[in-house]
C-alpha positions as CSV (number, residue, x, y, z in Angstrom):
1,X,-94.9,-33.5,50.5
2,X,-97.3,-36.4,50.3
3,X,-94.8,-38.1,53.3
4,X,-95.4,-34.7,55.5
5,X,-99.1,-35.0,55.2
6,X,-99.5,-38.6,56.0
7,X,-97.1,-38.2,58.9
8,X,-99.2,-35.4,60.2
9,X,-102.1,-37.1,59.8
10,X,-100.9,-40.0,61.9
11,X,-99.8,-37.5,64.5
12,X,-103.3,-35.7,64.8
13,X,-104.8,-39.5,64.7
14,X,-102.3,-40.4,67.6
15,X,-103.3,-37.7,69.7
16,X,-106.6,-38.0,69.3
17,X,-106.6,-41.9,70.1
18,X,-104.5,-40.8,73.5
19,X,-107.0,-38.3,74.5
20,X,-109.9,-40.7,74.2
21,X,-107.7,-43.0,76.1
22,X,-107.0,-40.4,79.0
23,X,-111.2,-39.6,79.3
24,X,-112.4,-43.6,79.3
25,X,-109.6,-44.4,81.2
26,X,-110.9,-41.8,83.8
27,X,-114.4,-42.6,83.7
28,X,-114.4,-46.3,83.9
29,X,-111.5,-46.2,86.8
30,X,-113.7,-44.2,89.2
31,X,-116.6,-46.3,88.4
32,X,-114.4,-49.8,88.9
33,X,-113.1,-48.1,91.9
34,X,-116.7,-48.0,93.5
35,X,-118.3,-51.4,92.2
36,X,-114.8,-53.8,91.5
37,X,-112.9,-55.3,95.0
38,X,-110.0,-56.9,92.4
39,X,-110.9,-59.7,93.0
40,X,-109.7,-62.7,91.1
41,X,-111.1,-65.8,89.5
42,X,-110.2,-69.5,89.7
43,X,-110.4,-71.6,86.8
44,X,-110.2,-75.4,86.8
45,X,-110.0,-78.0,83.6
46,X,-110.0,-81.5,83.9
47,X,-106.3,-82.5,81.7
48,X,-106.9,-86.2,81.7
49,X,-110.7,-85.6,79.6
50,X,-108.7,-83.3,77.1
51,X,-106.2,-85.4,76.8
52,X,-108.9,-88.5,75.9
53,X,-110.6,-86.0,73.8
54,X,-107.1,-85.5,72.0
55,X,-106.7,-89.1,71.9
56,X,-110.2,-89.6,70.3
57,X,-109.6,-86.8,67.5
58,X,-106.4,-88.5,66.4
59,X,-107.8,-91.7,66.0
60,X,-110.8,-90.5,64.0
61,X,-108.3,-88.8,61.8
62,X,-105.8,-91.8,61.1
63,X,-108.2,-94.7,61.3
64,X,-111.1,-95.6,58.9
65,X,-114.5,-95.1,60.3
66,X,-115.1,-99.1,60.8
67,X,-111.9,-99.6,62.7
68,X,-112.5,-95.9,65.1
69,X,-116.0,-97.0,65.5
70,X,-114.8,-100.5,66.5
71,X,-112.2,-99.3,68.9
72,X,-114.6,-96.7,70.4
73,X,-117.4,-99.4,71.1
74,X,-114.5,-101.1,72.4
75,X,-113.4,-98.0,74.8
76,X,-116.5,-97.2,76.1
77,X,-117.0,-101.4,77.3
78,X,-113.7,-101.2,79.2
79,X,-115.2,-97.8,80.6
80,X,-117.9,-99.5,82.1
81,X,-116.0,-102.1,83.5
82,X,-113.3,-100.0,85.4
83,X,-114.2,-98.0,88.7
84,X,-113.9,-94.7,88.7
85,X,-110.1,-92.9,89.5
86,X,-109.7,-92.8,93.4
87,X,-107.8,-89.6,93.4
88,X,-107.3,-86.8,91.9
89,X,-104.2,-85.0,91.1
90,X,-104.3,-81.5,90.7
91,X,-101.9,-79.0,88.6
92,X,-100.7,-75.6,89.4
93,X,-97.6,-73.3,87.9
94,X,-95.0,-71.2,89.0
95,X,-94.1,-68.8,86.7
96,X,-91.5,-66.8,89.2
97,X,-89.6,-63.1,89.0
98,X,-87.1,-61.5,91.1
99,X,-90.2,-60.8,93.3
100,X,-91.7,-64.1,93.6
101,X,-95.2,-62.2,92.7
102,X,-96.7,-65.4,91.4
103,X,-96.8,-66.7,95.2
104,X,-100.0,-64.5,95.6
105,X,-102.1,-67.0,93.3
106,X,-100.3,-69.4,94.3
107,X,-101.7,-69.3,98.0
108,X,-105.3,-68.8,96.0
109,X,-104.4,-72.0,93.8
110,X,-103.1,-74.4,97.2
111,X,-106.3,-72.7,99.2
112,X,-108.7,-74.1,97.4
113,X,-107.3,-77.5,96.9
114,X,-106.8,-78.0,100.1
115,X,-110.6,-77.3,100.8
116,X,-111.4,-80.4,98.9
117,X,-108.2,-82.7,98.7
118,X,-107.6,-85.4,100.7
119,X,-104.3,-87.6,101.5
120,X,-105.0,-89.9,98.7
121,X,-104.1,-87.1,96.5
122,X,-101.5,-85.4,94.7
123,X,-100.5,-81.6,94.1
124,X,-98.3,-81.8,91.0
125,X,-96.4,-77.5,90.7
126,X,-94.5,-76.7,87.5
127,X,-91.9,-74.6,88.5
128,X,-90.1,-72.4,86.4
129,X,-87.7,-69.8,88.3
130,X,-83.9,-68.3,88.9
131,X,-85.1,-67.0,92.2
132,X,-85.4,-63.5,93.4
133,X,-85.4,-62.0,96.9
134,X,-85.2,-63.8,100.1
135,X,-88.7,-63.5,102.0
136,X,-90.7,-63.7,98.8
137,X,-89.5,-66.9,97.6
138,X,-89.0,-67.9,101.7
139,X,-93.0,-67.3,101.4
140,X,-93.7,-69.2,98.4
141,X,-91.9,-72.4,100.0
142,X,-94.3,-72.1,103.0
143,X,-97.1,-72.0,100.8
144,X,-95.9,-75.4,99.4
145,X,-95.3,-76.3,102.7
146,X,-98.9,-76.0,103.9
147,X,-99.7,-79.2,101.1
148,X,-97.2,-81.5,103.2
149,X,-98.1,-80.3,106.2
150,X,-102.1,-81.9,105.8
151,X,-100.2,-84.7,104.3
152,X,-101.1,-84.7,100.7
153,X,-98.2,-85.6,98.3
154,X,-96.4,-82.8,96.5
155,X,-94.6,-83.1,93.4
156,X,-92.7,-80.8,91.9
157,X,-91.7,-80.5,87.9
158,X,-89.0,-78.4,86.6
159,X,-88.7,-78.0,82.3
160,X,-86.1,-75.2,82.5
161,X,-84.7,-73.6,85.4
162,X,-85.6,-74.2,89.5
163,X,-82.4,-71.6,90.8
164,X,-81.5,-70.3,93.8
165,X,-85.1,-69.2,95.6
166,X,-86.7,-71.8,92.8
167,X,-85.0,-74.5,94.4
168,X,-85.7,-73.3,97.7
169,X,-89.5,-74.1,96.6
170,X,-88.5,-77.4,94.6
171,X,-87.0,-78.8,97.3
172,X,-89.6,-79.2,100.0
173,X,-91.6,-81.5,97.5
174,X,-91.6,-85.0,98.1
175,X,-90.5,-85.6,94.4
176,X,-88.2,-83.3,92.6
177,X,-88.6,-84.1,88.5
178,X,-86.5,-82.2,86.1
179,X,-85.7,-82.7,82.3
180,X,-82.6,-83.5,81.1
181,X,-81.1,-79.7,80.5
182,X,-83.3,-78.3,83.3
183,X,-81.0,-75.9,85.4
184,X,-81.1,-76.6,89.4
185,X,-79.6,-75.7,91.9
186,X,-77.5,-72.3,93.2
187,X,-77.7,-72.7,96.9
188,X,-76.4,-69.2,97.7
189,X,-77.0,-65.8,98.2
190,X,-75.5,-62.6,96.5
191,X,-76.1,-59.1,96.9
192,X,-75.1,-56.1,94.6
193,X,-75.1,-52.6,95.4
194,X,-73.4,-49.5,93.7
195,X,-71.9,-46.7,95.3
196,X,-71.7,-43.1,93.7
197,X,-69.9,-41.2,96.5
198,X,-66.5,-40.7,94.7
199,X,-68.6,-39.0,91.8
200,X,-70.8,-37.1,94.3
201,X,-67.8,-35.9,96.9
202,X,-65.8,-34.6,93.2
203,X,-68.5,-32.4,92.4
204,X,-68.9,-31.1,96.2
205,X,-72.0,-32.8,96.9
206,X,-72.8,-34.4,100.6
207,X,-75.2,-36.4,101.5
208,X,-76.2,-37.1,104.9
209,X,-77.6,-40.4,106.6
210,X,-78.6,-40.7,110.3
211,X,-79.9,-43.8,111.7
212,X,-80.2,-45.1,115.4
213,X,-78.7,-48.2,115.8
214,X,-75.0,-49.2,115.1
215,X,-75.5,-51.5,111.7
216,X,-79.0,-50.0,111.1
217,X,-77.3,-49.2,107.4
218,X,-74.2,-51.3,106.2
219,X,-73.6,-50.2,102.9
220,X,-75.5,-47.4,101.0
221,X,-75.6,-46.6,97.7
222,X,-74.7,-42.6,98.1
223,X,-72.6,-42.2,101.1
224,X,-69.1,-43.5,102.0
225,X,-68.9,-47.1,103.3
226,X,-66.7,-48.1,105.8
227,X,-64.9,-51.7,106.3
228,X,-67.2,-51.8,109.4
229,X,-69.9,-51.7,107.2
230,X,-68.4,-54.3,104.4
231,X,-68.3,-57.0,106.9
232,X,-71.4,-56.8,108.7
233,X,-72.7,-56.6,105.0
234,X,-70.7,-60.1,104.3
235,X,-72.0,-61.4,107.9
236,X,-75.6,-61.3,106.9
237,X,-75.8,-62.9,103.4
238,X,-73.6,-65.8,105.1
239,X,-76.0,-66.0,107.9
240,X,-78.5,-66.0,104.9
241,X,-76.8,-68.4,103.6
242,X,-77.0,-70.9,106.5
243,X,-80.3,-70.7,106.8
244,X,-81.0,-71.6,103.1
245,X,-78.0,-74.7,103.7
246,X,-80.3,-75.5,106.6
247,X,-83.5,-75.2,104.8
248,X,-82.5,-77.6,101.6
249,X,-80.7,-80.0,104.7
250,X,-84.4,-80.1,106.2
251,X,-85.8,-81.4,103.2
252,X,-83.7,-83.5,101.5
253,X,-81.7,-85.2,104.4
254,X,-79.6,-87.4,101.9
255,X,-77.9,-84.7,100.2
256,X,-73.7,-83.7,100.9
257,X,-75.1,-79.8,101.4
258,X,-71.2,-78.8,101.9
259,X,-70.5,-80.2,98.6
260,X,-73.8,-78.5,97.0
261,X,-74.1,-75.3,98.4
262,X,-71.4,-73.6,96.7
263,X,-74.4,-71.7,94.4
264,X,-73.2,-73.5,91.6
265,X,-76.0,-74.9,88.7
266,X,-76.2,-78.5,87.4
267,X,-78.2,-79.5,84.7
268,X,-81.2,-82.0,85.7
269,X,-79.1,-85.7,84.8
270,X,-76.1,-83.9,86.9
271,X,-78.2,-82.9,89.1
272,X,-79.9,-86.3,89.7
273,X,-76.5,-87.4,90.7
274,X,-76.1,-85.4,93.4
275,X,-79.7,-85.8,94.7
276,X,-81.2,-82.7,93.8
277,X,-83.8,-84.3,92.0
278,X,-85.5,-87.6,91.5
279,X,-86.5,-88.3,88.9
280,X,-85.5,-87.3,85.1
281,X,-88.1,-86.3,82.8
282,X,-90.6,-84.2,81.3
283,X,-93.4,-82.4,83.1
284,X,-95.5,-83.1,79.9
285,X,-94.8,-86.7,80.4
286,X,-95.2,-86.9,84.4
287,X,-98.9,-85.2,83.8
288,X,-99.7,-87.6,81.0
289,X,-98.6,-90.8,83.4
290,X,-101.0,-89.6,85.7
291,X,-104.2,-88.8,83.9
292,X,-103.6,-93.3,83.0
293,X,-104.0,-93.6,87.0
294,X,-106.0,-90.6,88.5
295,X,-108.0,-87.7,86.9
296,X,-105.8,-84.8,86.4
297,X,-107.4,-81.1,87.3
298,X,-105.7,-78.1,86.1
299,X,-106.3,-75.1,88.9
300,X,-105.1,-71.7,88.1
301,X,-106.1,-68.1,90.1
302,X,-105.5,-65.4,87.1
303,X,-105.4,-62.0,89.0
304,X,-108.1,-59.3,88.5
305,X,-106.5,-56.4,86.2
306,X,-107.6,-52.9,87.1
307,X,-109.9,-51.8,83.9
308,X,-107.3,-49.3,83.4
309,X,-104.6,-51.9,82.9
310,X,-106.4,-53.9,80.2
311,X,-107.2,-50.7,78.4
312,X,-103.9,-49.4,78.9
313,X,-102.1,-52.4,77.4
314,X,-104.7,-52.5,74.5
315,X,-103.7,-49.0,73.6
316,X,-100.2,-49.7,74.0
317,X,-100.5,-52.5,71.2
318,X,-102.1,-50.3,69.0
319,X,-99.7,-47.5,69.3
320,X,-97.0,-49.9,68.9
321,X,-98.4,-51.5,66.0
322,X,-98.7,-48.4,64.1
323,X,-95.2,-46.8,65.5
324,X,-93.9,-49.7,63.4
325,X,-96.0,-48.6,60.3
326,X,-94.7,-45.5,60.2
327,X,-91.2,-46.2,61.0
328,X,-90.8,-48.7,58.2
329,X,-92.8,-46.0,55.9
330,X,-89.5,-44.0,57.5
331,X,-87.0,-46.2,56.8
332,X,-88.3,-47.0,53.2
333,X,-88.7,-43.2,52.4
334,X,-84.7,-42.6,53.2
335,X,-83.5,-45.8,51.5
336,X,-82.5,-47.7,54.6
């Protein structure tokens, strides 16, 4: 009986926490609606000070204080005597979906370096995708695009996986550099779509579908498809697929693209083989060569969340949280 009360308790607690939810959630949406555009905000860091400051904090710990002072004196002359870095190198990531949605800070992110970079610099993107859709990740290879195009050097870094619309972005860089086990390549195209009209026409359902225009539909998902329809279907993802051949031949000349455009994957030492990328190693290690050289800025556009959003998610968590509570309390109370 004890059980039953404390689960009812949580339950009158759980509604009660949902309706205050449903009434800020309300308020403070009409309000942010009125006063908040969504606008985002860019952040910037300088890497190559933290990493110095890094640097500075292990010494301290692992030397005495006579030899870190010594060494620190000694720093701060050799300081003096070298000029200051001549360029700058700045850092961006690409986190990527099926939707390439990370291109929209992206463009932010390559909008305002451009506004202050100049030739003698470097854009450095750390790429991490297995593509997604066409003209999203067609869109977030112009976008890397615009940094060659005012002649500014463009580097990008793959740790784990640059697929299929992520090598469609890797590629235009001047310098591809992967780790060893990083995934590249799949230069191809595939397309999936079901088809329920067996299970539909054996329960005597139709469905009907008028369009104007002879291929205006190939295959649908609900009504019958025809062989008509099948190779006009197969007709567009290989003209797809020329394009994308043509797109990766564009950019890196040197390449055999008949012998890599089978949408096969290579890991990055394989893939250095072929020509896919340049250079093997590390992002980590890339950065931290350049902040010896050039000072290293971090540039990243997080997207305004809707106020609803953030309080929705911190809701969620707290829901979650206690779900768990009470499902072990569950669990333990049956023996499981």
């Amino acid at each position: 009986m004890e059980f039953l009360s404390d689960y009812a308790g949580f339950l009158i607690r759980l509604l009660s926490i949902a309706l205050v939810i449903v009434l800020i959630l309300s308020s403070l949406a009409s309000i942010k609606s009125k006063n908040h555009k969504g606008k985002g905000s860019l952040q910037v860091a300088e890497i190559s000070e933290e990493v110095q400051q890094t640097k500075r904090h292990m010494q301290q710990e692992l030397l005495d204080k006579k030899t870190f002072k010594a060494l620190q004196k000694s720093e701060k002359r050799s300081k003096k005597q070298k000029s200051s870095p001549s360029r700058n190198v700045f850092v961006v990531e690409f986190d990527g979906d099926i939707q390439a949605s990370a291109t929209d800070s992206l463009r932010e992110e390559i909008s305002a370096i451009l506004s202050v970079a100049s030739t003698a610099d470097e854009v450095v993107v750390k790429l991490e995708s297995g593509g997604g859709v066409v003209h999203g990740y067609g869109l977030a290879a112009s976008q890397l695009q615009r940094i060659k195009d005012k002649g500014i050097g463009l580097t990008v870094c793959i740790d784990k996986v640059a697929a299929s619309g992520g090598y469609m972005m890797a590629c235009v860089a001047d310098k591809v550099v992967a780790a060893p086990f990083a995934i590249v390549g799949s230069i191809g195209v595939v397309a999936q779509i079901p088809n329920i009209h067996r299970l539909l026409d054996k329960n005597d359902i139709d469905v009907e579908l008028h369009t104007a225009g002879q291929f205006k539909r190939t295959l649908t998902v609900l009504g019958e498809n025809t062989e008509e329809g099948r190779e006009k279907f197969k007709q567009d993802l290989e003209r797809t697929h020329e394009l994308f051949k043509r797109h990766v031949a564009l950019h890196r000349p040197a390449l055999d693209i008949d012998e890599i455009a089978t949408g096969e994957v290579w890991y990055g030492s394989e893939a250095k083989d072929l020509g896919l990328v340049d250079v093997i190693q590390t992002s980590d290690d890339y950065v931290l060569d350049r902040c010896v050289e050039a000072k290293v800025i971090q540039v990243n556009y997080r997207k305004a969340r809707p106020v609803s959003e953030r309080l929705g998610l911190s809701a969620m968590a707290v829901l979650e949280e206690r779900a768990r509570y009470w499902i072990g309390k569950i669990m333990q109370h049956r023996g499981f």
